[in-house]
C-alpha positions in Angstrom: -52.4 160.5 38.4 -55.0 161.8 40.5 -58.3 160.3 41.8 -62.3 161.6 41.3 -64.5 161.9 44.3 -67.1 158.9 44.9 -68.5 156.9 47.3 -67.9 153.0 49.3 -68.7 150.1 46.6 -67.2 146.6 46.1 -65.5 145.5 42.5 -63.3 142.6 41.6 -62.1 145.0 38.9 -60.9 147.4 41.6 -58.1 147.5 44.1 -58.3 149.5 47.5 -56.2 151.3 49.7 -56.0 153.4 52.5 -56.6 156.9 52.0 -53.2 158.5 53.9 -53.4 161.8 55.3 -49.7 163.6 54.3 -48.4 165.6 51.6 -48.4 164.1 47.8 -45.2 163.6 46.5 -42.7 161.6 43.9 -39.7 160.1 45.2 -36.8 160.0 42.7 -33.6 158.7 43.5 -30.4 158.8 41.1 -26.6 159.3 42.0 -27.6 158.1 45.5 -29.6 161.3 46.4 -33.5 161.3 46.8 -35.7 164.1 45.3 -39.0 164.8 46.9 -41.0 166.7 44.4 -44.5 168.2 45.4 -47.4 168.5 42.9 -46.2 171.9 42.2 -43.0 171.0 41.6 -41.2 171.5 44.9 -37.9 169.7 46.4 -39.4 168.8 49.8 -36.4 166.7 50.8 -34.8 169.3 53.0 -37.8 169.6 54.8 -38.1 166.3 56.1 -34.3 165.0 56.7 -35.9 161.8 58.6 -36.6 160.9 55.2 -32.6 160.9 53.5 -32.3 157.6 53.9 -34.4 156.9 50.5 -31.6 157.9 48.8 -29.8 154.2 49.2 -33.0 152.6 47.6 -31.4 151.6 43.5 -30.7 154.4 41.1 -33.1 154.8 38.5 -36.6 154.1 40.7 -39.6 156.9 40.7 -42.3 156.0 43.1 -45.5 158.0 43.6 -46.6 158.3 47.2 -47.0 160.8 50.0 -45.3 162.4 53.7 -47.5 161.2 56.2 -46.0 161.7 60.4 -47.2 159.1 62.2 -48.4 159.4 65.8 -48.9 156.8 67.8 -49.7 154.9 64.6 -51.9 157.0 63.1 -51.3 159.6 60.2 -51.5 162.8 61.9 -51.9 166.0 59.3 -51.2 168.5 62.1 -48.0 166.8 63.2 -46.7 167.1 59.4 -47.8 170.7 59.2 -45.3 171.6 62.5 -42.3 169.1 60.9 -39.5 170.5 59.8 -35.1 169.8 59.8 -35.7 170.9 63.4 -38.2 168.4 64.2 -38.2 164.6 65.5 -37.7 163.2 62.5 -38.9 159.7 63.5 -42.4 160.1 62.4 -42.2 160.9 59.3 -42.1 158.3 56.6 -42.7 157.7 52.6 -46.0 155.9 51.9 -45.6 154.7 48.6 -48.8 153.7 46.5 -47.1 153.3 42.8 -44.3 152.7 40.7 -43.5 155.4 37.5 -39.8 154.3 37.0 -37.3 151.5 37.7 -33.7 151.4 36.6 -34.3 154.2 34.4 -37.7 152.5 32.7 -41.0 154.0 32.7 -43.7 151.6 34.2 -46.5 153.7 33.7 -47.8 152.0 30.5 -48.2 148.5 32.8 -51.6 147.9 34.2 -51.8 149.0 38.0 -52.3 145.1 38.8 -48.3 144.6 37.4 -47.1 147.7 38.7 -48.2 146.4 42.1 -46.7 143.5 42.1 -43.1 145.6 41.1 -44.1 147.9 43.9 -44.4 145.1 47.0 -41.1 143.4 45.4 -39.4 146.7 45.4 -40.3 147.6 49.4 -39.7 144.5 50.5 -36.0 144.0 48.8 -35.4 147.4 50.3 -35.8 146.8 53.3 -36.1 150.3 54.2 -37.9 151.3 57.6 -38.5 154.8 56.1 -40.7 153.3 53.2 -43.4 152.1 53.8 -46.2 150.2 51.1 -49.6 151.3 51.2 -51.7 149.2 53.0 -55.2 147.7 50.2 -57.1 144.9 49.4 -58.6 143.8 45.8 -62.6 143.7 45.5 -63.7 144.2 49.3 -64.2 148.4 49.4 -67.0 148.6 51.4 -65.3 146.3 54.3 -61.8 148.3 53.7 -63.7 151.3 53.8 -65.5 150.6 57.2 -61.6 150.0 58.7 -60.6 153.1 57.4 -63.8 154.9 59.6 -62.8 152.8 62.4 -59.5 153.4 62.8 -60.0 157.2 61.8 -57.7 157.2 58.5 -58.7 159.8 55.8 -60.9 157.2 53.8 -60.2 154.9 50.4 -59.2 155.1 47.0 -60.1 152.4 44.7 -57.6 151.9 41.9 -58.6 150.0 38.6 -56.9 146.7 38.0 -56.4 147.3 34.3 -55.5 150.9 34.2 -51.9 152.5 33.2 -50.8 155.1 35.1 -51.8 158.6 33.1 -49.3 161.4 35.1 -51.4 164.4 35.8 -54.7 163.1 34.8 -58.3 162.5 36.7 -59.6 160.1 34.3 -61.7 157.9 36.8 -59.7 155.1 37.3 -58.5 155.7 40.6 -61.6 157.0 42.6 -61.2 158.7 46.6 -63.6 158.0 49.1 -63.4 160.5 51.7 -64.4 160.0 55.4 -66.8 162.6 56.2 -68.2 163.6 60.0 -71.2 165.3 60.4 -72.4 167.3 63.3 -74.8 169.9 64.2 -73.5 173.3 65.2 -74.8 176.7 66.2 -74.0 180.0 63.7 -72.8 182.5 66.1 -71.3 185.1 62.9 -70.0 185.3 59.8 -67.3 187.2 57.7 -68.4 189.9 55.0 -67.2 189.0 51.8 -65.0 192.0 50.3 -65.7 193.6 47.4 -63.4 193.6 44.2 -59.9 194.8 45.2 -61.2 195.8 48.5 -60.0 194.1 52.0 -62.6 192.6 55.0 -62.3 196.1 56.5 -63.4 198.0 53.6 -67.6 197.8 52.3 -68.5 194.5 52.1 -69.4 193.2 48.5 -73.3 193.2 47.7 -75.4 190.4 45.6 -76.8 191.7 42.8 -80.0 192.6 44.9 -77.8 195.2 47.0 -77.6 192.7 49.7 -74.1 191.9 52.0 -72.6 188.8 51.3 -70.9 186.6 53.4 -67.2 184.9 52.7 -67.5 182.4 55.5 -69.8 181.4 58.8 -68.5 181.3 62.4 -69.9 177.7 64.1 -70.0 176.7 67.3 -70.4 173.2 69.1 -71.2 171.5 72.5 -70.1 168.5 71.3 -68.3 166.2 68.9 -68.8 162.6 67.1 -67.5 160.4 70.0 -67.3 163.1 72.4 -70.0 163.9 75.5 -71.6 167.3 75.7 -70.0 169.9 77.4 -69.9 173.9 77.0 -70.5 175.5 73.8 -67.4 176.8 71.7 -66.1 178.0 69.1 -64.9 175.5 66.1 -64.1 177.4 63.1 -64.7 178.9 59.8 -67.1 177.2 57.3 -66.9 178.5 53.7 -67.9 175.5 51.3 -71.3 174.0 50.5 -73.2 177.0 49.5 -74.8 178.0 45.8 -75.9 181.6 45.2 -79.8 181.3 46.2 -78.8 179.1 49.9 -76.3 181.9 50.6 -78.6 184.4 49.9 -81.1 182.9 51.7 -78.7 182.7 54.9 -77.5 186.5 54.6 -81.0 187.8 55.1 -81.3 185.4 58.2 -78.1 187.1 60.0 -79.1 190.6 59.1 -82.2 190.1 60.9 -80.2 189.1 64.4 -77.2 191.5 64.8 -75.2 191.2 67.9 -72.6 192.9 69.0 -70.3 190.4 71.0 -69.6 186.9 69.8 -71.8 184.5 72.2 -68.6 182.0 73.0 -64.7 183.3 72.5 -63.9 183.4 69.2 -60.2 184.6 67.7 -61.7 186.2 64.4 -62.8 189.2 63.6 -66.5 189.1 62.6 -70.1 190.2 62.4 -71.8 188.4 65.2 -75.4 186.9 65.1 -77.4 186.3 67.8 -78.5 182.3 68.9 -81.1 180.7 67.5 -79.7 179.8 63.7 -78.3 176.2 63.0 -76.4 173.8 60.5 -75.4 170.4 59.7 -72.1 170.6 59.0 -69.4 168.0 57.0 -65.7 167.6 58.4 -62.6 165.5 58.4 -61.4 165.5 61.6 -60.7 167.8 64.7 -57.4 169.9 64.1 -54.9 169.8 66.8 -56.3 173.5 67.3 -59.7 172.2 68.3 -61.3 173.4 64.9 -63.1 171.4 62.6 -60.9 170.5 59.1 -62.5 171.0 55.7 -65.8 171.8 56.6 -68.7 172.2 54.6 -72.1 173.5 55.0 -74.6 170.6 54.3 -77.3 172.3 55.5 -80.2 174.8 57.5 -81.6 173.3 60.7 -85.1 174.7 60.3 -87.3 174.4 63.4 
């Protein structure tokens, strides 16, 4: 089942949860062995060994949940990302948020309410440390919500008391409410977009106007939500948040201010633009690489 985008409200109709930051995956256990299968229909089990002892949960259960690796209490993406059968394996765990199956019989048709109520029983007879049950709250979003920012999880999904659970479907009963940061940066370049068939080295592609068009800018910041001001540098790539006529109007501001060194280090290779353009700019969080994750453009700082 998956979730439409929307934002913080209250609704005794409603349960909501914590938003965790991991990988998406069913957990299927039958002849005491656990399968962890990705949206796209991956095993991940082998990836994250930490996790084998799922398999001694009863035969028969499917749960829907995700990976999340923990660090110092907190889902950390990045940390998940590097894991691996050569990695700690203590941090990883199964977050589960719903029940498809148990003993062999399909749940889904139950209203999420009931399939709850399974769910808690289920964690809590197994008393397994490497399941864990999402954390939620009925009716109070908005205050769940808040926690969420404050303790820097992903955000919320509300979940509809009354719904069953529709496998593959975004049908608007389970709704995600995304924590979003915002800052200010500087647009020190950008990379061309390549033409059909043709790679960022070749001629750029051209609007219909015979104009360059740019795949993606290069931002820079001096400093981040929570963070004092300190020198400028690079934070990455932004290529969301744009229709044709903004991106159009942005192109004919970098052509005008060619430069041929990026102002702060930069690892890319780009078309650099001389200071004095700016942008608002959306994000998730701060990568373990210092740049900003899931980014989009909101929009031009205009003097």
């Amino acid at each position: 089942m998956l979730a439409v985008a929307g934002r913080p409200f209250d609704s005794r109709d409603h349960f909501f949860e914590f938003k965790w930051d991991g990988y998406r995956a069913g957990a299927m256990i039958e002849n005491g062995r656990v399968r962890l299968m990705s949206r796209h229909g991956l095993d991940l089990a082998g990836r994250y060994p930490g996790l084998a002892p799922l398999s001694r949960l009863p035969g028969g259960l499917a749960l829907d949940g995700e990976i999340v690796a923990f660090r110092d209490g907190r889902p950390d993406f990045s940390l998940l990302q590097q894991h691996g059968p050569r990695s700690d394996p203590a941090a990883v765990r199964f977050v589960t948020f719903d029940l498809l199956y148990e003993d062999f019989q399909s749940r889904m048709d139950l209203p999420f309410s009931g399939r709850r109520q399974l769910l808690e029983r289920i964690v809590e007879q197994a008393r397994c440390p490497e399941l864990i049950l999402s954390e939620g709250l009925p009716a109070e979003g908005q205050a769940l919500y808040r926690k969420a920012c404050e303790q820097g999880l992903e955000g919320v999904v509300s979940k509809r008391l009354s719904s069953p659970y529709a496998a593959g479907k975004r049908n608007g009963a389970w709704i995600k409410i995304k924590r979003r940061l915002r800052l200010q940066a500087a647009i020190i370049g950008y990379i061309e977009k390549p033409g059909p068939g043709r790679s960022p080295a070749w001629t750029p592609a051209r609007s219909p106007a015979g104009m360059p068009a740019f795949q993606s800018l290069l931002v820079a910041g001096n400093g981040l939500p929570g963070e004092q001001p300190g020198a400028l540098r690079y934070l990455g790539k932004v290529g969301g948040g744009f229709d044709a006529a903004l991106r159009a109007r942005i192109m004919a501001l970098l052509l005008e201010r060619p430069r041929k060194t990026p102002l702060v280090p930069c690892p890319e290779k780009a078309r650099w633009v001389e200071p004095g353009l700016y942008c608002e700019v959306s994000f998730a969080e701060l990568t373990s690489a210092g740049v900003l994750r899931a980014p989009v453009f909101e929009r031009l700082i205009e003097e």
